[in-house]
C-alpha positions as CSV (number, residue, x, y, z in Angstrom):
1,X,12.8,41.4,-25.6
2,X,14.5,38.6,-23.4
3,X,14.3,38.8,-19.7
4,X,16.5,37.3,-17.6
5,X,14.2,34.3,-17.3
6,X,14.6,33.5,-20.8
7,X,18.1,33.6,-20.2
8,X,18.0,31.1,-17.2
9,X,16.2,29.0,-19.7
10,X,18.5,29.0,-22.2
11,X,21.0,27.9,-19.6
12,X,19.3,25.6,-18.5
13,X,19.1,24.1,-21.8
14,X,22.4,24.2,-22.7
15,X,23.9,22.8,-19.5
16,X,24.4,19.0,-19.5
17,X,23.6,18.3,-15.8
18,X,20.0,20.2,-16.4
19,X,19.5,17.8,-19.2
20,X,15.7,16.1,-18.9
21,X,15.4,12.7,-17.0
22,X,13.6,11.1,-20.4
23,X,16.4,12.3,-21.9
24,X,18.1,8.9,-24.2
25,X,21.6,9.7,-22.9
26,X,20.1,8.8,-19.3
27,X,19.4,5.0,-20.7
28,X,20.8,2.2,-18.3
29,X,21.2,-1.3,-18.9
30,X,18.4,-1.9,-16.5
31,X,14.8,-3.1,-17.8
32,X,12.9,0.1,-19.0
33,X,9.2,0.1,-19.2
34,X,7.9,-1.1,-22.6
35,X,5.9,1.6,-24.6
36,X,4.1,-1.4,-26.6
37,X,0.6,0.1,-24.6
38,X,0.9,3.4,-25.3
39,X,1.5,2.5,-29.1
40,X,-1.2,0.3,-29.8
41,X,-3.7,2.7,-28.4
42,X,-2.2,5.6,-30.5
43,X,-2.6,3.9,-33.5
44,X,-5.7,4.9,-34.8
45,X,-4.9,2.4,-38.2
46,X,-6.4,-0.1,-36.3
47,X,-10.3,-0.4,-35.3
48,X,-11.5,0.7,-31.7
49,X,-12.2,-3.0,-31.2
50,X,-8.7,-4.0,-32.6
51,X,-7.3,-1.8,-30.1
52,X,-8.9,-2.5,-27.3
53,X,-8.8,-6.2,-27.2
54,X,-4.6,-6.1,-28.1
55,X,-4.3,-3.5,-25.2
56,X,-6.2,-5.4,-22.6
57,X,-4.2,-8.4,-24.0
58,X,-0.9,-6.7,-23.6
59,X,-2.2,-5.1,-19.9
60,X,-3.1,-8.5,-18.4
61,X,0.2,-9.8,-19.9
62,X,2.0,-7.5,-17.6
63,X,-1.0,-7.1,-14.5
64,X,-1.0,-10.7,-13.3
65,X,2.8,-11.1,-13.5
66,X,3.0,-8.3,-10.5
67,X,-0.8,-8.6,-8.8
68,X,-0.3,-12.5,-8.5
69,X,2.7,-12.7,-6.5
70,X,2.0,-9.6,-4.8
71,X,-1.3,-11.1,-3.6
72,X,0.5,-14.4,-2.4
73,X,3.2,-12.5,-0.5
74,X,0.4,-10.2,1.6
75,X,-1.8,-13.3,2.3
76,X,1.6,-15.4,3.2
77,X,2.6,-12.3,6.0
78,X,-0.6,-12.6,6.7
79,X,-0.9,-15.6,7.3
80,X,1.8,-15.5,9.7
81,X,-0.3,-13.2,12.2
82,X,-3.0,-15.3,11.9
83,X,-1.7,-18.5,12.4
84,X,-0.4,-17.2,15.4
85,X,-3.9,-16.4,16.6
86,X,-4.8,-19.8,15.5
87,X,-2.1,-21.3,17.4
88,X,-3.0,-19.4,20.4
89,X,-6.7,-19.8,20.3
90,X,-6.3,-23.1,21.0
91,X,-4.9,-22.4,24.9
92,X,-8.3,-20.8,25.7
93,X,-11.0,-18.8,24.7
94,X,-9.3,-15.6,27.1
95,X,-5.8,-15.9,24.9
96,X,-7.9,-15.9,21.7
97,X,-9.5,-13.1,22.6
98,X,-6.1,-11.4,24.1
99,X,-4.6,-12.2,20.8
100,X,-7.3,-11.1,18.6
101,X,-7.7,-7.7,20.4
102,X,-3.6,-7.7,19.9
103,X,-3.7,-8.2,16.6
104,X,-7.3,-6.5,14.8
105,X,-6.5,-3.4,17.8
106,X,-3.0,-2.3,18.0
107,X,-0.7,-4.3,15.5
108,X,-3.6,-3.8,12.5
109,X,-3.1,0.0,13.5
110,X,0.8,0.2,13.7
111,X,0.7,-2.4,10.1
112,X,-1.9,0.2,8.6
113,X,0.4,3.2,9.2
114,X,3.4,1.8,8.5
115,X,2.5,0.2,5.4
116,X,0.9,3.3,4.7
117,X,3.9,5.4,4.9
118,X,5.6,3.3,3.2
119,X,3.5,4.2,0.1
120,X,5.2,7.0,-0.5
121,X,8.3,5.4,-1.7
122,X,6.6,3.7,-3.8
123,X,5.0,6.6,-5.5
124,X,8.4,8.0,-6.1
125,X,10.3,4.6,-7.2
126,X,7.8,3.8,-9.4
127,X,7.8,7.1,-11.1
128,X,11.9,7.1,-10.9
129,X,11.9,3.9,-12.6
130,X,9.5,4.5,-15.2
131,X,11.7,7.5,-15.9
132,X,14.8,5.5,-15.9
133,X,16.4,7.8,-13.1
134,X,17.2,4.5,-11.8
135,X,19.9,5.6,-8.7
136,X,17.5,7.5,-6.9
137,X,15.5,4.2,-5.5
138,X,18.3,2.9,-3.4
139,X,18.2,6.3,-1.9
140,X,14.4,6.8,-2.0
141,X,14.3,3.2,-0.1
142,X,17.0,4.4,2.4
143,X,15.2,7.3,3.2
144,X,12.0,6.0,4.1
145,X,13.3,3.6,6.2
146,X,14.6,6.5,8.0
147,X,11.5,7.9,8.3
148,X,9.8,4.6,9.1
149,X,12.5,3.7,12.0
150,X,11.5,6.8,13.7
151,X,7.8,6.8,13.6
152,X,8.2,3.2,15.1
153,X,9.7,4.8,17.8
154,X,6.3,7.0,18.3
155,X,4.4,4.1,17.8
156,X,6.4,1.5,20.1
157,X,4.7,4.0,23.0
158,X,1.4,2.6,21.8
159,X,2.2,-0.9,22.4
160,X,3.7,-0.4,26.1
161,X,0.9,1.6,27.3
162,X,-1.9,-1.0,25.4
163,X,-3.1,-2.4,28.6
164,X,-4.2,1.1,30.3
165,X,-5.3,2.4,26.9
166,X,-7.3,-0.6,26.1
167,X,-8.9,-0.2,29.9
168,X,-9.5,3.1,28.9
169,X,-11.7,2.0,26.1
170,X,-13.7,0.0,28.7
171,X,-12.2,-3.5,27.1
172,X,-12.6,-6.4,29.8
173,X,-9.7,-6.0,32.3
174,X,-8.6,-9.6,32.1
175,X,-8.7,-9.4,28.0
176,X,-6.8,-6.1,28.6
177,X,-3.7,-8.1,30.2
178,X,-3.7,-11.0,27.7
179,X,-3.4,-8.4,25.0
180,X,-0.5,-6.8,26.4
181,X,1.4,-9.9,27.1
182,X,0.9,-10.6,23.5
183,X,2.0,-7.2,22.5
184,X,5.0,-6.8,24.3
185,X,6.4,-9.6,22.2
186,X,5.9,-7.4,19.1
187,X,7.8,-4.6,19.9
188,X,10.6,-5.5,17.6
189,X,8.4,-6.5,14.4
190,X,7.8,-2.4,14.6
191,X,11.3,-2.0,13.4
192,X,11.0,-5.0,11.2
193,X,8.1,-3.0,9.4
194,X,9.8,0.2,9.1
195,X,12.9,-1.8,7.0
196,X,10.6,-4.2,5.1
197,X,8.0,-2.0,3.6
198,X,10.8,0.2,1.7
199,X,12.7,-2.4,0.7
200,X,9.3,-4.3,-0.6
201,X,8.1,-1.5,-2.4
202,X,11.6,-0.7,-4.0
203,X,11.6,-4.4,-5.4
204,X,7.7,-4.0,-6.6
205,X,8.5,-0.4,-8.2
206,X,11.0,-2.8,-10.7
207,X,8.9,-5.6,-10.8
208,X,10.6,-8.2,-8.4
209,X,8.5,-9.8,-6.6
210,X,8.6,-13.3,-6.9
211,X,11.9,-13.8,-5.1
212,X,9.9,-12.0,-1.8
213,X,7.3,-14.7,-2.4
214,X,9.8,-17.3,-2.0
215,X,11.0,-16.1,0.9
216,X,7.6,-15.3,2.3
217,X,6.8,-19.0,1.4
218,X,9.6,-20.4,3.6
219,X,9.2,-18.3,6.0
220,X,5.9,-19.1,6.5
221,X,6.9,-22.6,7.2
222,X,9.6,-21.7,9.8
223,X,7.1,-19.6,11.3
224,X,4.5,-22.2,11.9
225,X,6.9,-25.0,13.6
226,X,8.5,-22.1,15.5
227,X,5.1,-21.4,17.1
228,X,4.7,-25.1,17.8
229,X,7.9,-25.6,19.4
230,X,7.7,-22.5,21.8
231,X,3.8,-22.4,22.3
232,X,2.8,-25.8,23.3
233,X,6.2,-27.6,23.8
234,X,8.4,-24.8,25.6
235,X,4.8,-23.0,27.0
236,X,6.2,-19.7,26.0
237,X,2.3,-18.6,26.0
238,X,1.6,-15.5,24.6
239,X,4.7,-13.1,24.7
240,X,6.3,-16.3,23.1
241,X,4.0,-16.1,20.6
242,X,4.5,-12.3,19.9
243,X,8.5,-12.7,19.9
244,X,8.2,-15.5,17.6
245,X,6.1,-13.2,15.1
246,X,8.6,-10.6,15.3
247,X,11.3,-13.0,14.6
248,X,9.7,-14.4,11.7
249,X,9.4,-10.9,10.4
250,X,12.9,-10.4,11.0
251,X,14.3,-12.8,9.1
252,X,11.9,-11.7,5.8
253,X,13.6,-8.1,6.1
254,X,16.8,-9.6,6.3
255,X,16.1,-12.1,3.0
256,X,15.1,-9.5,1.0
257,X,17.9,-7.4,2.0
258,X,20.6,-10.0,1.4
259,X,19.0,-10.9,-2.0
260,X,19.4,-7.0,-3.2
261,X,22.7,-7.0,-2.2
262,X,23.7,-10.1,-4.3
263,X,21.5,-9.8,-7.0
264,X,23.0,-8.2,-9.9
265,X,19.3,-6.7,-11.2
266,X,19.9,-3.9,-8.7
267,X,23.4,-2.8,-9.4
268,X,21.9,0.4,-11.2
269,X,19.2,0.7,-8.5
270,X,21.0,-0.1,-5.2
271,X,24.5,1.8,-5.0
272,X,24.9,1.4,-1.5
273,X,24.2,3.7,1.5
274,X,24.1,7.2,0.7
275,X,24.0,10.8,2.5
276,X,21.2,11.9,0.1
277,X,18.7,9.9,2.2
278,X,18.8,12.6,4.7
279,X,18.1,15.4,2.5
280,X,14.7,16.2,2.1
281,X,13.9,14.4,5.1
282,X,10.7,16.8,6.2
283,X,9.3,16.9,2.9
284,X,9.4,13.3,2.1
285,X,7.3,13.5,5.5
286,X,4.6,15.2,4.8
287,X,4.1,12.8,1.8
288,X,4.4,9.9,3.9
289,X,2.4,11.0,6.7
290,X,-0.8,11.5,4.3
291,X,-0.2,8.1,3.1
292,X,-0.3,6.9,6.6
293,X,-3.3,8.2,7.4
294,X,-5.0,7.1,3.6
295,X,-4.1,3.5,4.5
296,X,-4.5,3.6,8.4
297,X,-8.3,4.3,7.8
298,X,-9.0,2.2,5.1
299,X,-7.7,-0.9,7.4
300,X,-9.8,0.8,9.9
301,X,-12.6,0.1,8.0
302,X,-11.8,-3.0,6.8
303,X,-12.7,-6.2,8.9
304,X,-12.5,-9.1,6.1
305,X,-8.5,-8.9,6.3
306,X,-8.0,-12.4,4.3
307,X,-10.3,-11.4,1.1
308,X,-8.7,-7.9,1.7
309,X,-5.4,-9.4,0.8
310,X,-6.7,-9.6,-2.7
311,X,-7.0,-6.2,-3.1
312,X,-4.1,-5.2,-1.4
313,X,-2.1,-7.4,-4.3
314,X,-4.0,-5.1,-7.3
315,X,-3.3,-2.5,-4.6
316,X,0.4,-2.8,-5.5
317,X,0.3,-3.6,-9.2
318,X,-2.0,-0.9,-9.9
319,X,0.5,1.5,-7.9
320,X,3.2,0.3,-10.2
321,X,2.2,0.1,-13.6
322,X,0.3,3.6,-12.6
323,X,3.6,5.2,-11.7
324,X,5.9,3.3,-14.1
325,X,3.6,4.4,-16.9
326,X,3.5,8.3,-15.6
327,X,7.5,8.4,-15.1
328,X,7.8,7.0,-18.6
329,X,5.4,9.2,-20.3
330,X,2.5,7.0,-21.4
331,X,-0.8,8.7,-20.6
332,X,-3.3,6.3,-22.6
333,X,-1.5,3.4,-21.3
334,X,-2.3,4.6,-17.7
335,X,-5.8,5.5,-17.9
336,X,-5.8,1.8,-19.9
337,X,-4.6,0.1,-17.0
338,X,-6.1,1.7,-14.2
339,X,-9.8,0.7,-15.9
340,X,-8.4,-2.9,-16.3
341,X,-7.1,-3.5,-13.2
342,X,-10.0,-2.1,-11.2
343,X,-12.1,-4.8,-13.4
344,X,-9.6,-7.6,-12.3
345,X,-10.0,-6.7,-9.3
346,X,-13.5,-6.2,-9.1
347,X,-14.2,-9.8,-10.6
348,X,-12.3,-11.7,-8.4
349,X,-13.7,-10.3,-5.4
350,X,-17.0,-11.3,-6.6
351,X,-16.3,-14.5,-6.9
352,X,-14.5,-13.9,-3.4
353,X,-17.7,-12.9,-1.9
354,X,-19.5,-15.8,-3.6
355,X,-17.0,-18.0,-2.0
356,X,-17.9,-16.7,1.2
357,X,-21.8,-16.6,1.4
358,X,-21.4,-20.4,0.3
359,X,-19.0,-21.4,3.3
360,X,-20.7,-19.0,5.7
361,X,-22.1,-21.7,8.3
362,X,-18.3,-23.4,8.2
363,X,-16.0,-20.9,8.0
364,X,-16.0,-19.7,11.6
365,X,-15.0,-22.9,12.7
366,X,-11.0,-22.4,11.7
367,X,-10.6,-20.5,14.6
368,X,-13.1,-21.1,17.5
369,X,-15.6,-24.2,18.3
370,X,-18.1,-22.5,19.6
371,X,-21.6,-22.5,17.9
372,X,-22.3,-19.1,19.6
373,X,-19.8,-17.4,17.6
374,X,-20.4,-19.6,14.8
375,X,-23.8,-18.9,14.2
376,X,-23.0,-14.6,14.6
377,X,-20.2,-15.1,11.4
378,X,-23.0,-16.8,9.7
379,X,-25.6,-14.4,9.9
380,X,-23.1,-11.6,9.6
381,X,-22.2,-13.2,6.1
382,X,-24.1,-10.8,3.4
383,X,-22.3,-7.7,5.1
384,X,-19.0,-9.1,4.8
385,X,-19.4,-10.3,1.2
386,X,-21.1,-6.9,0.4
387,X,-17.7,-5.6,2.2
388,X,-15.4,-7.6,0.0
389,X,-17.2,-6.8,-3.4
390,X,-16.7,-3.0,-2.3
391,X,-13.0,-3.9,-0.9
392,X,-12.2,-4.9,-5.1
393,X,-12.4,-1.4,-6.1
394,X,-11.7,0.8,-3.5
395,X,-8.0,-0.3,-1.9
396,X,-7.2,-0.6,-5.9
397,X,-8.2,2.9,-6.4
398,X,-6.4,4.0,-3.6
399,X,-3.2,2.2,-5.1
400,X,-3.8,4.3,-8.6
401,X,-3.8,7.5,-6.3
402,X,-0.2,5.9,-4.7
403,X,1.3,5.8,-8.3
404,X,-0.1,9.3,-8.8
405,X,0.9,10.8,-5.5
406,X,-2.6,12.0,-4.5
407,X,-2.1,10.3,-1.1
408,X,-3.0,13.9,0.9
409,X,-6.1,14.2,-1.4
410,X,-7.1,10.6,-0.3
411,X,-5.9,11.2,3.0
412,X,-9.2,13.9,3.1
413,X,-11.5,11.6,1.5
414,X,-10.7,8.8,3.8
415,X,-11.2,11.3,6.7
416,X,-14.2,12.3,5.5
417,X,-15.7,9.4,4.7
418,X,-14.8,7.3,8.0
419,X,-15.6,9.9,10.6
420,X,-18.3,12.1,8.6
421,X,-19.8,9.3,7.0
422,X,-19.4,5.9,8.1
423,X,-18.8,6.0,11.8
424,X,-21.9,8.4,12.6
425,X,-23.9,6.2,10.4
426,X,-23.0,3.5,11.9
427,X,-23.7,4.9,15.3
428,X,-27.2,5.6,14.6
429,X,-28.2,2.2,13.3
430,X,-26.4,0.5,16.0
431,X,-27.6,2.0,18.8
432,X,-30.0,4.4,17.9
433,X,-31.6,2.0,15.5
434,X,-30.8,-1.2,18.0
435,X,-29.4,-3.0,14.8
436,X,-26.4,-3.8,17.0
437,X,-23.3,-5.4,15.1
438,X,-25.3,-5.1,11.7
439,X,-25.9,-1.7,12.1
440,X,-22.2,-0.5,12.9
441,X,-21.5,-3.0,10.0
442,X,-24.2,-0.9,7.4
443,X,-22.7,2.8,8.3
444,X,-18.8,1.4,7.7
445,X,-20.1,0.2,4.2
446,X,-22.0,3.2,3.4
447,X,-18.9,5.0,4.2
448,X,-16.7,2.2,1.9
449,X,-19.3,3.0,-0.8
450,X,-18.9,6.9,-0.8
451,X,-15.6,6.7,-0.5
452,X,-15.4,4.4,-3.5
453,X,-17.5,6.6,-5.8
454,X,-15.5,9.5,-5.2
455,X,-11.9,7.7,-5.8
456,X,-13.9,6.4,-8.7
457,X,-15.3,9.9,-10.4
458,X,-11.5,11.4,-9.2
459,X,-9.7,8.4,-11.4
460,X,-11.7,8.6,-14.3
461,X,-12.5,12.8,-14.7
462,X,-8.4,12.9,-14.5
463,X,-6.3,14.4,-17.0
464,X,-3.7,11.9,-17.6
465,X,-1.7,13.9,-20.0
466,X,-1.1,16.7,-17.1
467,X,-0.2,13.7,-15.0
468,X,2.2,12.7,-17.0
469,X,3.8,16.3,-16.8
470,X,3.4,16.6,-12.9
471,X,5.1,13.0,-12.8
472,X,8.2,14.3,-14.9
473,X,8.6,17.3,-13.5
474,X,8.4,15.6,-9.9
475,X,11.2,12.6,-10.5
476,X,13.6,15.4,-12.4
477,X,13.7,18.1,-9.6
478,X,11.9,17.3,-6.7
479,X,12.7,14.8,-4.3
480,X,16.3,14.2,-4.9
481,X,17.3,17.8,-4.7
482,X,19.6,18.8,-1.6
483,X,17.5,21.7,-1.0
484,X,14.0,22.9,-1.1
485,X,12.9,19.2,-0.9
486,X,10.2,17.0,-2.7
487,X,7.0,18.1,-4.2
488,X,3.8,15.8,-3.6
489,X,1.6,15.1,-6.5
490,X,-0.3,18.4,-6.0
491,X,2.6,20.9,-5.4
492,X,4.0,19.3,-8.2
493,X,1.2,19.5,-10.5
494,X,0.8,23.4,-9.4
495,X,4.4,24.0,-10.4
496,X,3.8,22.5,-13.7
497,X,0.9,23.8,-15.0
498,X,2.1,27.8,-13.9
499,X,5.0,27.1,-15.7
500,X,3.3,25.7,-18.6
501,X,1.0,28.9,-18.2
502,X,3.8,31.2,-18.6
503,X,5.1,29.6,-21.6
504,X,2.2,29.6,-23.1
505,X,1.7,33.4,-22.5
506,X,5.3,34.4,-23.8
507,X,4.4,32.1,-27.1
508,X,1.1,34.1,-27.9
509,X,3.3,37.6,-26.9
């Protein structure tokens, strides 16, 4: 007997504007992911071997082509914060110190939550594209920088109270100022983070990313004579040097911005400003909120920033073949690529860590000339490089959970493993244990290496073909509906597999 859900169905079917996103009437000119992956591992003519080695083959051919550039445009932005400390180090030991405090204490925690929430959109254009819903990015882009605009306004608090919040955490009074000098000055590369971090992950979700490299590049350049001119020839000092960052930043956002708006590649993608990015506002939120908190902690608990870079390149690539594959239906060809690009990754930060433990007595000297300090990086070596080998798995893992939209189940394991874990660990052979800066060091990896084993047993133990159905069902009625709002990966998933459930019931009635 037919119930009036089987009606709804049938409606549903029948209705053209219910029509399935995968659907080959939805086919734009824009580039569509290739299926070539999938197909060789579902051709079981060929040997195990034969498959393997044309997959990995075909998986590099498209991994390096996104992690390379990506890596060279985080460790160019980078770059730009830390020549700035470099630049500023050399007026004194008390504005190096203001200036690292500025930058490792508050800006590393505004950057980790901002480029955190910006993950979000990055789960959902990846997923759009791979589907070839290719208008909703311009609008999934506009609404995170939405969102992002006003959490900088939350966070702009943080950096004009610094000074009696860093005396609150007992930091010397005198560093205290020189940090909040520094500070002030970055108050408008806040903003500048909540408009580059969509717009960068929109152009990584279609695999653009060597024009942002270019511009990285040159800014970069104009970056490092600005800091000249106004540091040492206009004695600017540090809020000079903070105003310069945030111009520099500035003028990437506004790069990459011009460069979608001239580029034809994104006339499908980018269709100008739209009212849909403020639908869906809360829910899109929530999403972005546990990805703020994922990523916050893991920079938290990550001290060798430069190596970190690395990962934070596989970070994006493995975010966007992960979601590209899911939106376009490819379940093999994700679990393939999430096991090759965690080995990538994993190699080069060996030889990373290598690299490292080789330069260890010399490496110091970039940025102070002290022996004192010199001689603490040195011994403090073997912890760092054990940090970077762990550092080439876990971010990377982290990015597979961005493509999947697991960032709230991260968001837990992160909590868990930083405050359960690694800081009470590292509490008790610091102080307890008198190991000092090794101690705190040994608790934060212990907490690095849980943390790791769990993303690890989560990625590998998942069902990828259920994935692939949570993904679909996500990009074709969750986040760009008016009403009711978007679905994160688990809500989405849920939905799915109850509806799947009661299909399968009325098919064995």
């Amino acid at each position: 007997m037919a119930t009036s859900s089987d009606d709804n169905r049938i409606i549903y079917a029948e209705d053209e504007s219910y029509q399935p996103i995968l659907h080959a009437k939805r086919s734009f000119s824009a580039e569509t992911v290739s299926s070539e992956l999938e197909d060789i591992l579902c051709n079981m003519e060929l040997s195990r071997s034969h498959r393997i080695l044309r997959a990995t083959w075909v998986e590099l051919k498209i991994l390096f082509p996104l992690a390379a550039p990506a890596i060279v445009v985080y460790l160019l932005n980078f770059f730009v914060s830390i020549s700035t400390q470099m630049f500023c180090g050399h007026l004194g030991n008390l504005e190096l110190a203001g200036v690292s405090l500025g930058n490792n204490g508050i800006q590393g925690l505004v950057f980790g939550v901002m480029l955190g929430m910006g993950s979000a959109v990055e789960t959902l254009c990846g997923q759009a594209y791979g589907a070839n819903k290719f208008e909703m990015l311009g609008v999934y882009m506009q609404r995170s920088t939405i969102l992002l605009t006003l959490a900088g306004l939350v966070l702009m608090f943080i950096y004009i109270f610094c000074k009696p919040i860093l005396l609150g955490l007992h930091e010397s009074p005198a560093i205290s100022s020189a940090a909040a000098i520094f500070v002030y000055g970055l108050i408008p590369q806040i903003f500048a983070y909540a408009c580059n971090f969509p717009i960068q992950k929109f152009l990584q979700a279609q695999s653009v990313i060597f024009p942002s490299t270019c511009i990285s590049a040159a800014v970069l350049v104009l970056h490092l004579l600005l800091c000249w001119v106004v540091i040492f020839k206009l004695g600017g000092g540090l809020l000079g040097a903070g105003l310069v960052t945030s111009f520099s930043w500035w003028v990437i956002v506004v790069a990459q911005f011009v460069y979608i708006l001239v580029s034809k590649k994104f006339k499908h993608t980018w269709r100008g400003f739209s009212i849909l990015a403020f639908s869906g506002l809360w829910d899109f939120f929530k999403l972005s909120l546990a990805s703020g908190v994922m990523l916050c902690l893991e920079f938290c608990m990550t001290i060798n920033g430069w190596c970190f870079m690395v990962s934070v390149g596989f970070q994006a690539a493995a975010s966007v073949r992960v979601s590209n594959e899911l939106g376009a239906g490819h379940p093999r060809a994700t679990s393939f690529s999430v096991i090759v690009v965690n080995l990538c990754s994993l190699l080069i930060s060996v030889i990373l860590a290598v690299i490292v433990l080789s330069l260890r007595h010399v490496i110091s000297y970039a940025f102070t000339s002290g022996t004192v300090v010199s001689d603490a990086v040195s011994e403090l070596s073997p912890f760092l490089a054990a940090s970077i080998v762990l550092g080439g798995v876990q971010p990377v893992l982290s990015g597979v959970a961005v493509g999947c939209g697991w960032q709230a189940f991260v968001a837990y394991v992160n909590l868990a493993c930083y405050y359960i874990i690694g800081v009470p660990l590292g509490c008790v052979l610091g102080f307890a244990c008198d190991m000092g800066a090794k101690g705190i060091w040994s608790g934060m990896l212990g907490g690095t290496a849980v943390q790791t084993l769990v993303l690890l047993w989560t990625s590998f133990r998942t069902n990828w073909d259920k994935e692939v159905w949570g993904a679909q069902h996500q990009v074709e009625i969750g986040f760009d509906a008016p009403k009711g709002g978007p679905k994160n990966g688990f809500e989405a998933f849920e939905v799915v597999t109850r509806t799947d459930s009661r299909s399968l019931g009325r098919g064995q009635e």
